[in-house]
N, C-alpha and C positions, 0 to 999 in steps of 0.2 A: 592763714593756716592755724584750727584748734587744734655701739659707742667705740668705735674703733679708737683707740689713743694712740699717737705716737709721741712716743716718751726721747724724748735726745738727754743724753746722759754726757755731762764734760768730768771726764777724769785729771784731778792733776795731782801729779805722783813727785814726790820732793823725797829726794836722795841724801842722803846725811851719810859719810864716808868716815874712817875713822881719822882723830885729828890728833894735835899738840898743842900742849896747853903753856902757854910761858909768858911770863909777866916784861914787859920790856920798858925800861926807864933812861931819860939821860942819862947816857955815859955807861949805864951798868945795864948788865943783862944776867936776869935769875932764871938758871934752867931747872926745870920743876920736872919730874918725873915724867914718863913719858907712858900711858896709857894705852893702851889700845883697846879700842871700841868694837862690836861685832858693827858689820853693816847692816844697816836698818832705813827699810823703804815703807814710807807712808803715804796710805792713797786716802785724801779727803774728797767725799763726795760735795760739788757743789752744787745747791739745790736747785733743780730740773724748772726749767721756767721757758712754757711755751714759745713757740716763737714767733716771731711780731707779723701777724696777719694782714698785710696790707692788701689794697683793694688790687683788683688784678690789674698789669699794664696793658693797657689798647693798642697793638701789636698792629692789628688788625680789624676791619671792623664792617662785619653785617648790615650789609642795607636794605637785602630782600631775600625771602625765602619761599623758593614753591616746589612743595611737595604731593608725589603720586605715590598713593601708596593703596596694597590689598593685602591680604592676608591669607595663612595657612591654619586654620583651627588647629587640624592634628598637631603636626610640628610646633605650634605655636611659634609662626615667624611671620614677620612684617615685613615685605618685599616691597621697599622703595625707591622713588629716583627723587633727588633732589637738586634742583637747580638753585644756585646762589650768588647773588650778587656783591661784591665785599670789592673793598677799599682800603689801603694802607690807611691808617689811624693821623698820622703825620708824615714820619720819617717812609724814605722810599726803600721798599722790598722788592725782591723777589722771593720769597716763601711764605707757607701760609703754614699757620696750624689748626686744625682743627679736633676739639674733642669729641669722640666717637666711641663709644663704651658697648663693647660686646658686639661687635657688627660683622658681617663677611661681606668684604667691598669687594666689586665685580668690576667699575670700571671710574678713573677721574679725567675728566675731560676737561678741557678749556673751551667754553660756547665760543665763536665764531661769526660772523653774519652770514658765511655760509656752510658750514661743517662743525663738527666737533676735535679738537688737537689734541691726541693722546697726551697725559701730561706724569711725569716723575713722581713715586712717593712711596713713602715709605710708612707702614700701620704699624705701629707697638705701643705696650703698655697705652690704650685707650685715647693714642693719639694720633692723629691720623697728619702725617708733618709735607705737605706738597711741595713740589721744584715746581714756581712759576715758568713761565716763557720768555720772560724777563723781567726787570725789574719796574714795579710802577710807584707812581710818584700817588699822591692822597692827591690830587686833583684827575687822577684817572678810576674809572672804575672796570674791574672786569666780570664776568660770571663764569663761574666752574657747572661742569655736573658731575654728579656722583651717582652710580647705580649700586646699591648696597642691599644686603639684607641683616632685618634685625634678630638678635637671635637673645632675648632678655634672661628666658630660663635656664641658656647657659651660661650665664654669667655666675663667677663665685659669690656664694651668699657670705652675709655679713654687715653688709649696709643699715642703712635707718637710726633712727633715734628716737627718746622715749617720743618726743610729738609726731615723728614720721618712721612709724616704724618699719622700714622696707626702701630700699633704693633703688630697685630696677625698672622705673620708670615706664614701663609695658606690662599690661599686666592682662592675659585671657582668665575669664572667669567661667568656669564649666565649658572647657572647651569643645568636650567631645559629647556634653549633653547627658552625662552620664551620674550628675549627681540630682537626684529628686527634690522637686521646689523649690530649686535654684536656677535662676535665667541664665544663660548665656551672653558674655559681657567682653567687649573691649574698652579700657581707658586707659587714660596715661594719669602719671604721675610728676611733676617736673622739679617741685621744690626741695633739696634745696639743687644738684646740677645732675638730674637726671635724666631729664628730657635727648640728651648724647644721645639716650641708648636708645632710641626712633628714630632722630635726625642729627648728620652731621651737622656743630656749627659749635660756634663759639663761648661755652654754656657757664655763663659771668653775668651777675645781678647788674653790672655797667653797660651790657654791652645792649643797644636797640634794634630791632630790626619791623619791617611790616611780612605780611607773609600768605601765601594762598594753599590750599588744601584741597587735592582730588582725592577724594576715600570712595574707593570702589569695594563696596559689601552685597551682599545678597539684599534682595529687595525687600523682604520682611524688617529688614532691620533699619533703623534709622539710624541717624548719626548728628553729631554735635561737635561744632568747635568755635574756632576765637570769631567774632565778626559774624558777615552777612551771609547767608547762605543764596548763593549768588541764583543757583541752577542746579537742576537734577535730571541726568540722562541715562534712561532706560537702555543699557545695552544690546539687549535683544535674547541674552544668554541668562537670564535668572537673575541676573546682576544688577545694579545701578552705582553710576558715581554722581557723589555729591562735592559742590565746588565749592567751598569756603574760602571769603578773601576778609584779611583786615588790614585796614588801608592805615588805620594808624601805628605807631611804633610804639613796640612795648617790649617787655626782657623775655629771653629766649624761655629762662623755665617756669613763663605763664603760656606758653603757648599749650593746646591741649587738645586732645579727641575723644569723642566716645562713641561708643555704639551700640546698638540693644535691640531688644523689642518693646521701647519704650511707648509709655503713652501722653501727646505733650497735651498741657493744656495752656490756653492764648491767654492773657491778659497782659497788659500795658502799660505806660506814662507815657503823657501826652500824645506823641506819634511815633513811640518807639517802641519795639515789643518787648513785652513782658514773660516771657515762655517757663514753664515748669517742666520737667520730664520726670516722671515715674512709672514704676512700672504697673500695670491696668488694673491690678489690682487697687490699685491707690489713686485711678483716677476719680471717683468721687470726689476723694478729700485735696486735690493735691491743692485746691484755693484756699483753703482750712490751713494747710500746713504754708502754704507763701504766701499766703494771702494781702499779707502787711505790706510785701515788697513793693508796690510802685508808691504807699502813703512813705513808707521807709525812704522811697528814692527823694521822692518831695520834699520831706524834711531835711536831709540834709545835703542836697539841693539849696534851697532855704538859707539854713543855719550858715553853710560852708560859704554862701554867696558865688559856688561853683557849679552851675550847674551838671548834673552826670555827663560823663562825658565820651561814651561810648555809643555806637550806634544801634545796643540793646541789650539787653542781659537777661540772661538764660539762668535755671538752677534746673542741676540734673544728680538724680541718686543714683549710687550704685552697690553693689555687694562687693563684701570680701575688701573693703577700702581700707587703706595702710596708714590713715591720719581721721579726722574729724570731717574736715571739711578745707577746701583750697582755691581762693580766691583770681582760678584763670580769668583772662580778662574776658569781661563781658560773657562769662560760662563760668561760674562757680560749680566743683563737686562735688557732693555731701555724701556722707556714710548713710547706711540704709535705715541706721538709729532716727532718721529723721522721719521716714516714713511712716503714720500714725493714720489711724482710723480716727471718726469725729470724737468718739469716746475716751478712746487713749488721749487723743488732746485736751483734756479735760484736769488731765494726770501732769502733762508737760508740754510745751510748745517748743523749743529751742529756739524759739523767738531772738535770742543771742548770738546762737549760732549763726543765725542767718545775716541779722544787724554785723556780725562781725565781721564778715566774708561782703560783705555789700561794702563796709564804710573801705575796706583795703580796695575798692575801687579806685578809690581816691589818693590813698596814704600804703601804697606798695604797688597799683599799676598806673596809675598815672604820676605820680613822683612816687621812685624805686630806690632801695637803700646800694649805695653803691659797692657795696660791700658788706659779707654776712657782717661785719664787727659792728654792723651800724643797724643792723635788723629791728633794733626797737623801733625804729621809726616806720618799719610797717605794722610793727606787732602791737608795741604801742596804740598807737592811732586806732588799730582796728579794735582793741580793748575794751578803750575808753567810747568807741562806739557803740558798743551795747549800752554803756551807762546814759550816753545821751539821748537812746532810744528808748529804754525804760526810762527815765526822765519827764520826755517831752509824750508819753503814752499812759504811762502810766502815772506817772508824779515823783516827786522827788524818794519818796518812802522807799518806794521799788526801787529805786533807783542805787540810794545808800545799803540797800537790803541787800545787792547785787554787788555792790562795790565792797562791803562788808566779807563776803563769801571770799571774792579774788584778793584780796589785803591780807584774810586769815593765809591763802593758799603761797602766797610770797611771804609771810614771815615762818612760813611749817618749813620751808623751801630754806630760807635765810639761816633757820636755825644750826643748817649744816654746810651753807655755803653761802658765802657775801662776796658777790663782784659786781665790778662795774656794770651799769648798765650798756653802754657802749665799749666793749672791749675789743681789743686787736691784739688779744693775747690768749688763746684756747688751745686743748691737740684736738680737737676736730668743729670743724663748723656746723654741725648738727649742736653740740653742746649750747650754741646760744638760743635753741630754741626752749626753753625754760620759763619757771616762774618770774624771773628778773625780768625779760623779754616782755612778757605778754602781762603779767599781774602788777610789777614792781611799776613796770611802764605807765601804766593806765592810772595809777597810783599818783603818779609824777605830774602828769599833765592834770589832774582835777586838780592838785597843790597850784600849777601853773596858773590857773584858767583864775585858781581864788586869789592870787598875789596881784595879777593886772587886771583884773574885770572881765566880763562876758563881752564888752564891746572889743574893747585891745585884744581878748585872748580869739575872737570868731575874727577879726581884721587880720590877724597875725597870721592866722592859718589862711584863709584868702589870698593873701600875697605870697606867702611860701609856695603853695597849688600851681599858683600860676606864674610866678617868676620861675620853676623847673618842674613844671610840667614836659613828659615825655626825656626827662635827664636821669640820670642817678643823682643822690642828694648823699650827703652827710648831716653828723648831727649839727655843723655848723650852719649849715644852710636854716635850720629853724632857728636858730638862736639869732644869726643877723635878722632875720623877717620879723624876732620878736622887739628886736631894740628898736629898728627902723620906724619898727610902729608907735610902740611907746618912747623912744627917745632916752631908753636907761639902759645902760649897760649892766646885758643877763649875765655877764660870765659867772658870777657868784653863783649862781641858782642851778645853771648847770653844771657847773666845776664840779658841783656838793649832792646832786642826785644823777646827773647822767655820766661825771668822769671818776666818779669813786663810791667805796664800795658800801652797803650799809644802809644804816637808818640812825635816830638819834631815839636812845631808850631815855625815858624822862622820869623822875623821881619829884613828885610834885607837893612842897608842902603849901598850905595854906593854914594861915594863921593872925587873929584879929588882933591888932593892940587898942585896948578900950580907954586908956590914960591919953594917946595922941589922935585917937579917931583914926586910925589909919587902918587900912587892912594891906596885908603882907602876903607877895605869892613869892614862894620860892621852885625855882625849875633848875635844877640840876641835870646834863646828860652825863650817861655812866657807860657808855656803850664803850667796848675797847679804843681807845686812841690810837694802838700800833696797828689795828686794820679798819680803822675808818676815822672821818674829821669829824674836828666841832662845829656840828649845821648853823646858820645863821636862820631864824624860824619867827618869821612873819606870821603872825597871828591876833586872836583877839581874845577878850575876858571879857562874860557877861557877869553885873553884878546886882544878882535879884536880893531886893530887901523895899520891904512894906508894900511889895505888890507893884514894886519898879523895877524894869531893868537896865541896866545901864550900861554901854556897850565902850570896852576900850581896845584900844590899835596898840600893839606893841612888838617889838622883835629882839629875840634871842638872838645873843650874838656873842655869850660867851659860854664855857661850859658849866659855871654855875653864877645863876644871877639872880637878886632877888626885885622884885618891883613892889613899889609902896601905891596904895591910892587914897586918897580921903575918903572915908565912911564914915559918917555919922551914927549911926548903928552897925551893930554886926550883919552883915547880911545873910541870907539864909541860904544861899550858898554863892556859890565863885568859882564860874563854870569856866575852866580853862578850854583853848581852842574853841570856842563857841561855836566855831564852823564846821569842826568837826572835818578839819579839810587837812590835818597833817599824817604822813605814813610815821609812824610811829608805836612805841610801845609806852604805857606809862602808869606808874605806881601813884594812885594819889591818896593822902591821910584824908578820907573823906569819913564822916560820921555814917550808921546805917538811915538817921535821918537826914541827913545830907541829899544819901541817895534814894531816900524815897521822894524827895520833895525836887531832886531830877526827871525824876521818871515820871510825876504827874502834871508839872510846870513847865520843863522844858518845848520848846517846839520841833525838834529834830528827829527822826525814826536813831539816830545815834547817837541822840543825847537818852532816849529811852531803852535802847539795847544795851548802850553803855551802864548804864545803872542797875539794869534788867540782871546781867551778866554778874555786875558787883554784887546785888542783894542775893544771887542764887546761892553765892560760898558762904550764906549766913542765915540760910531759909529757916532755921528754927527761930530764930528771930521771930517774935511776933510782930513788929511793924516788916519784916521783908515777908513772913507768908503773908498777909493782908496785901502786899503788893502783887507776891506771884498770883493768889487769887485773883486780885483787880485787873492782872495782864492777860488772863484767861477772854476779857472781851475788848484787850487790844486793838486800834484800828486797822493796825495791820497786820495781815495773816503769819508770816514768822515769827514774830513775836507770840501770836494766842499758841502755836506748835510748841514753841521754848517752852513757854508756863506748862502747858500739859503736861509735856519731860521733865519740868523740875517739880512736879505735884507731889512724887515718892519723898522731896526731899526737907517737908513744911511740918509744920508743928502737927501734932495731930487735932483729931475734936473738930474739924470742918469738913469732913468727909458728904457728908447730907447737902451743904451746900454747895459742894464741888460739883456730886454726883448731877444737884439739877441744872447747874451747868454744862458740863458736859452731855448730856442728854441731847440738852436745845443747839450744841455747837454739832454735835452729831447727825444731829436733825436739819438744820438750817445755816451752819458756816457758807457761804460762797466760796470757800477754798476746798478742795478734794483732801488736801494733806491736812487740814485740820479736823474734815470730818473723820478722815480714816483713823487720827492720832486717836481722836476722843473715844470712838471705841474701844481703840488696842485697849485704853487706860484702861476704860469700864472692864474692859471685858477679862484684863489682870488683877485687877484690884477689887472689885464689888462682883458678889455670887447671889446677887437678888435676880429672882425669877420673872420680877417686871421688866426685867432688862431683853427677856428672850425675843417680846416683841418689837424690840429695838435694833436687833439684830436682825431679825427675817425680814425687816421693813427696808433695811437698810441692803441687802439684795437684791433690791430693784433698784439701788441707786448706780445713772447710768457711770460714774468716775470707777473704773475700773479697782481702782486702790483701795476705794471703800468697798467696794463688794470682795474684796479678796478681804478686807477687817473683818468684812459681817463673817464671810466663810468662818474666818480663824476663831471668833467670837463662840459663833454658836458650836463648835467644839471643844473648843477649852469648858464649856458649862455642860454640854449633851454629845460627847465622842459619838457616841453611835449617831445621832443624826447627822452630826459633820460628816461622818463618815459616807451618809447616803446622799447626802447635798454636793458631793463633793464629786463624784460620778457624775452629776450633769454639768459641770464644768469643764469635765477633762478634756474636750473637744477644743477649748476659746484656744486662743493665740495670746492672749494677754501676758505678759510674764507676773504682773500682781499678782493675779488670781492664779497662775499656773504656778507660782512658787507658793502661796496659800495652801494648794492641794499638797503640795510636795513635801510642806513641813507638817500640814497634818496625816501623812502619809508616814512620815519620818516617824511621829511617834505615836500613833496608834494605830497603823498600817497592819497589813499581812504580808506574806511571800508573792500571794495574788496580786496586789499593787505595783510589782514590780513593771509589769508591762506598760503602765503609766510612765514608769521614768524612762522608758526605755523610749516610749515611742513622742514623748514631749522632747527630748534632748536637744532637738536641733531647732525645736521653736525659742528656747534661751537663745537671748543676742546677747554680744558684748559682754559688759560684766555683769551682767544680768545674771548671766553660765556659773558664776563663781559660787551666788546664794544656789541655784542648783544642785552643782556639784556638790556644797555641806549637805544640804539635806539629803542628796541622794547616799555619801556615805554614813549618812544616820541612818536611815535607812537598812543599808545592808548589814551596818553591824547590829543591828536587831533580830536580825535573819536568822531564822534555823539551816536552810539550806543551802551546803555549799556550792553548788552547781548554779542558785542564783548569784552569791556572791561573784564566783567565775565571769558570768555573764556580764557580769557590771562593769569586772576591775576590764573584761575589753573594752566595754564604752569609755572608761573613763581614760584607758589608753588612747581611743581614737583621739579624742580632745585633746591629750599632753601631746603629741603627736602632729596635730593641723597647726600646720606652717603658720596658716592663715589666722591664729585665733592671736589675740593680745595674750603679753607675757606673763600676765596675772591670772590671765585663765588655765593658762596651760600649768605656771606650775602650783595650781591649785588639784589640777587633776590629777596632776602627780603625788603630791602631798596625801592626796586623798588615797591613793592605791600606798602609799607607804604607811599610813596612816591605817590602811586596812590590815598589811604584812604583821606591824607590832601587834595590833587584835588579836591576830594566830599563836603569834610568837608569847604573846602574855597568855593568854589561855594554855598554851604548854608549859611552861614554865609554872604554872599553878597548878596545873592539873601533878604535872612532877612531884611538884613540893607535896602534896596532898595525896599522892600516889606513898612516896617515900612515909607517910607520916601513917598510913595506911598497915604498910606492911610491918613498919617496926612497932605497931601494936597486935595486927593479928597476919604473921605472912600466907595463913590460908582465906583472909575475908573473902567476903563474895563482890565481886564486883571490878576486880584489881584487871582482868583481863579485858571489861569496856576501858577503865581508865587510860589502860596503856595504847589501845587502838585510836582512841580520842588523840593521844596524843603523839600518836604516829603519825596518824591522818591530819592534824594543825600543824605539825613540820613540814606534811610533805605542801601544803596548802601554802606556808610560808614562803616555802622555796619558789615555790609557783610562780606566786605573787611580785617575788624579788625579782626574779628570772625575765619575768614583763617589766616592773619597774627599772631594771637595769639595760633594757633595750629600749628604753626612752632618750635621744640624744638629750 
């Protein structure tokens, strides 16, 4: 998978009564005046500390689930029966519970071998608690039925978290067909215990079950879920049901459905299918966009020494989805951000997204965290497998380029919150879905992989897979697999990244002594001690001098230590972590030619960023502009983008040499973001008219991002022809090139262009909306006319307003209509001042009777505006 709190508060209230005060000695007794005290009650708060999230107990336990289920578009309700199989856990019951979130249950039965036996029970608060028929022992099993309906959208809202934003687990998408270019959609949702609210059962990351699916839909529509799709029967009546079985056990909230008017397209591994689902639109591309997935399966396959282990897997998109993307088993379901034309993919792949949701095949439904407190071990896992697919695809470059991105996104994370990786102390279990979880995770395990080696650290995971396989794991469970392996006791290494909080920030000096030949590192960690330890930090130092390098092994293990080495010369530098394999922060006294002679010598895309990054805080520097120069043809692509961005920031007097650089990167980068960068540049910086055919050339180029630069280009030098270039794009779907138009709309637009923003609004996806919505309130407050403006603050309502839109979008919408309100509200307020400054020079001028209407009519405009901003929940 890419905040309800509850707070317990213990009061304790200490009473102080009044007293006597007397001194008492052998023999003598001194009575001392006698006082009296008001009485005085003190209440210390002691501070609120979650409480201890253990993994749930197994009461009870799921052995099979088969459910029939159809549906109600209008009402949006899911009318099911489910039959269940379950078994005392150990100890002998007779009651069962089961969780059931939002349901109207019609009937609970005891199966029979020849009837069904009405059976006791009671529904509240989302749990559905049964009187068995007697008590059974765990070596009996029985099966219940349940007739129920699901009823999700009345359920009280509230649910999700920033990674899942939404919990009601059922979700109809244009039910009634009534929203334009939007399909008509059922799926479910189940992570983290949602799935309840479709089927009774026992909705715990520990608990296994296997399970079968009759989904009777109208025939137009297909369907999807865990496993084989066994059989499809034509009812006779419009309808067909499809029979989904999956014979292996997995946790209740990867089970999953979908439905649509999907279009699949077949491909494979070896003899197992490989299926895609999008919608027909996207059937062209849908090989473009999964393409990777059975080389994907292969590799780590491969690397895992596990092979997949599922009887096929599926990837299906949908609209209006409440997360990224979610790793059901052998059915993964993706937000519609991944749907791309061959073009758009040119721009981005989500090639990550996809490797991420593929590798939790492995590392969340084949071994499952037995509890959210242990959830890195799916988040984890699935992280670090983007980085070994970019790795083993691309090279190592992309690789660190990638790992580079999620390490920045855990310490932006870090800077306002450091906890355990593994914790079993939150107020809600949605919180552990986080930067720690998913970035800090991935983080941990490359540190891991470089401490015992690629053989120990691929061995280690081989044995974990399949010594609990089909269990729930803890994080113990990898830690024995890793010792077993290697024969050393891990607890150190996970004590200090998986059971506490933090990183080690490093303060690094280096410094040669030329009287003993030695050269001197000093590493200091400064990070707070009262909320996190001092790391023990297995690493290496490369030490290049006369065109040698020379590689040393060494481990931190105190909070400041210094290490000596023989050097016969000064070296020309002393490259700390050479592997560039620790999560960390670090200050080092490095010279500006220190780091230039990293960034040309080094062999690491991080040992070149690294230094890339150090010289940009000093770009006037003429040896760091000569480097940002020289990074402009970088080998690899984020880097030549970096240099572009820090061009504003170099000595001047190299402009001519830049320009014909960037030209030829414009012209010929094999990256879409560096050619679109190189223009923006040109096209901000240099007003040469040789440039125009650089721009209109580059409008044919098919990467959407640079045709939305050319667009921006040839207006910022010639408005009026942007202007008219810009009319034949307003049709695309692109968001590049549709936000291109919308900023040169913003600022050299009419009241005319408005029908542009009006009618592109809903071609903006995701946070796409947000660059929209700026420009579209640039837009308006450019505006002479208020009846456009009016029109707008509705749209921009409808946005702050959709349930459905992410939390950034909506209250950017809003922001934006309050943002329009003060417009009103400052233009009266000046108009006033300047009314008042009017009359106490001439109270007969001319004009005084528009001023005061102007500013009648931006009051009453204000109030308007507030009046809708205020009916925004």
């Amino acid at each position: 998978m890419i905040f309800k709190k509850q707070i317990f508060v213990i009061v304790l209230a200490v009473a102080v009564g009044s007293c006597n005060i007397f001194n008492k000695q052998e023999n003598t007794v001194t009575t001392l005046p006698v006082i009296n005290l008001d009485t005085v009650t003190a209440t210390a708060k002691v501070p609120e500390v979650p409480l201890y999230q253990a993994s749930a107990t197994r009461l009870n336990d799921v052995i099979h689930t088969k459910l029939d289920v159809n549906f109600d578009w209008t009402k949006q309700y899911m009318y099911g029966k489910a039959t269940i199989t379950i078994k005392p856990y150990f100890y002998p019951t007779s009651t069962l519970e089961l969780d059931a979130r939002g349901m109207e249950i019609k009937e609970v039965s005891l199966v029979t071998t020849t009837s069904k036996q009405p059976l006791q029970y009671k529904y509240e608060k989302d749990v559905l608690a049964i009187q068995l028929d007697k008590e059974y022992k765990n070596t009996e099993q029985y099966t219940l039925f349940i007739d129920y309906i699901s009823k999700p959208n009345e359920l009280k809202k509230g649910g999700g978290s920033l990674s899942i934003t939404d919990d009601k687990g059922l979700y109809f998408i244009n039910p009634e067909g009534k929203e334009n270019n939007k399909p008509r959609e059922i799926w479910t949702q189940g992570e983290t215990q949602s799935n309840c609210v479709w089927f009774p059962t026992i909705d715990r990351p520990n608990e296994r079950m296997t399970q079968e699916i009759y989904i009777t839909v109208n025939k137009k529509y297909v369907t999807l879920s865990n496993g084989e799709l066994v059989s499809s029967f034509d009812n006779g009546d419009s309808t067909r049901t499809d029979y989904w079985k999956m014979e292996l056990p997995h946790a209740p909230y990867l089970a999953m459905m979908a439905i649509g008017e999907f279009a699949i397209v077949k491909d494979k591994w070896h003899d197992k299918e490989v299926n895609y689902y999008v919608e027909k639109e996207y059937e062209p591309y849908a090989k473009a966009i999964f393409g990777h997935t059975p080389e994907m399966i292969e590799f780590f396959s491969t690397k895992l020494g596990v092979p997949f282990p599922w009887n096929k897997y599926s990837q299906i998109v949908v609209r209006d989805y409440v997360s990224g993307a979610m790793e059901n088993t052998t059915a993964t379901l993706h937000g519609e951000f991944l749907q791309r034309t061959d073009r758009e993919l040119l721009d981005r792949t989500n090639e990550d997204v996809i490797s991420h949701e593929l590798f939790h095949q492995w590392f969340g439904d084949l071994v499952t965290c037995e509890s959210w407190s242990n959830v890195p071990l799916n988040e984890s896992f699935a992280t670090y497998g983007e980085y070994l697919w970019q790795e083993y695809k691309y090279g190592r470059d992309a690789a660190d380029a990638h790992s580079t991105e999620s390490r920045e996104g855990y310490l932006s994370e870090a800077a306002h919150k450091k906890v355990n990786l593994i914790r079993f102390q939150y107020d809600d279990k949605e919180d552990m879905f986080d930067a720690h979880s998913y970035n800090k995770g991935g983080q941990v395990l490359h540190m891991l992989r470089k401490y015992v080696g690629d053989d120990a650290f691929f061995a280690s995971l081989k044995l974990y897979l399949e010594t609990n396989k089909f269990n729930p794991v803890e994080i113990h469970h990898l830690r024995l697999a890793f010792e077993k392996v290697t024969g050393e006791d891990m607890n150190w290494f996970f004590n200090q990244w998986f059971l506490s909080p933090g990183h080690p920030e490093l303060i690094i000096k280096i410094n040669y002594d030329a009287e003993n030949k030695k050269q001197k590192v000093q590493i200091r960690q400064v990070q707070d001690f009262t909320k996190s330890v001092v790391f023990k930090l297995p690493m290496y130092i490369d030490l290049y001098a006369n065109g040698i390098v020379e590689r040393k092994k060494f481990t931190v293990t105190t909070a400041d230590q210094t290490f000596e080495f023989d050097a016969p010369t000064q070296p020309d530098l002393v490259n700390v972590d050479a592997e560039k394999q620790l999560l960390c922060t670090k200050d080092e006294n490095k010279s500006i030619k220190e780091w230039a002679f990293q960034y040309n010598k080094t062999p690491l895309y991080l040992d070149r960023y690294e230094a890339f990054i150090a010289l940009s805080k000093s770009a006037k520097d003429s040896v760091a502009t000569q480097i940002i120069i020289s990074a402009l043809n970088d080998k690899f692509w984020s880097i030549r983008k970096d240099a572009i961005e820090n061009l504003k920031k170099i000595q001047s007097g190299h402009e001519k040499e830049i320009k014909e650089i960037l030209v030829i990167l414009a012209q010929k980068d094999e990256k879409s973001a560096v050619r679109s960068t190189s223009i923006d540049y040109l096209a901000t910086n240099y007003k040469d008219d040789d440039l125009q055919a650089l721009y209109k050339n580059s409008l044919n180029d098919k990467a959407y991002s640079v045709l939305g630069s050319a667009l921006m280009a040839v207006a910022k030098t010639n408005p009026p022809e942007g202007m008219k270039l810009a009319e034949q794009y307003e049709k695309e779907k692109n968001s590049d090139v549709l936000y291109a138009i919308a900023d040169l709309y913003a600022n050299y637009g009419s009241d005319d262009n408005n029908k542009f923003f009006i009618n592109s609004a809903d071609k903006f996806k995701g946070y796409a909306r947000i660059g929209y919505i700026s420009a579209y309130e640039s837009f308006l407050k450019n505006g002479k006319n208020d009846s456009l403006v009016n029109s707008g603050i509705v749209l921009l309502a409808g946005i702050a307003k959709d349930t459905n839109e992410s939390k950034w979008v909506t209250y950017y919408a809003k922001k934006a209509i309050n943002d329009l309100a003060v417009m009103y509200d400052n233009r009266a307020n000046l108009n006033t001042q300047k009314l008042k400054t009017v009359k106490e020079t001439d109270p007969n001028a001319a004009g005084t009777q528009e001023l005061e209407k102007q500013i009648e009519n931006d009051k009453v405009q204000k109030q308007k505006i507030m009046d809708i901003y205020n009916s925004i929940k």
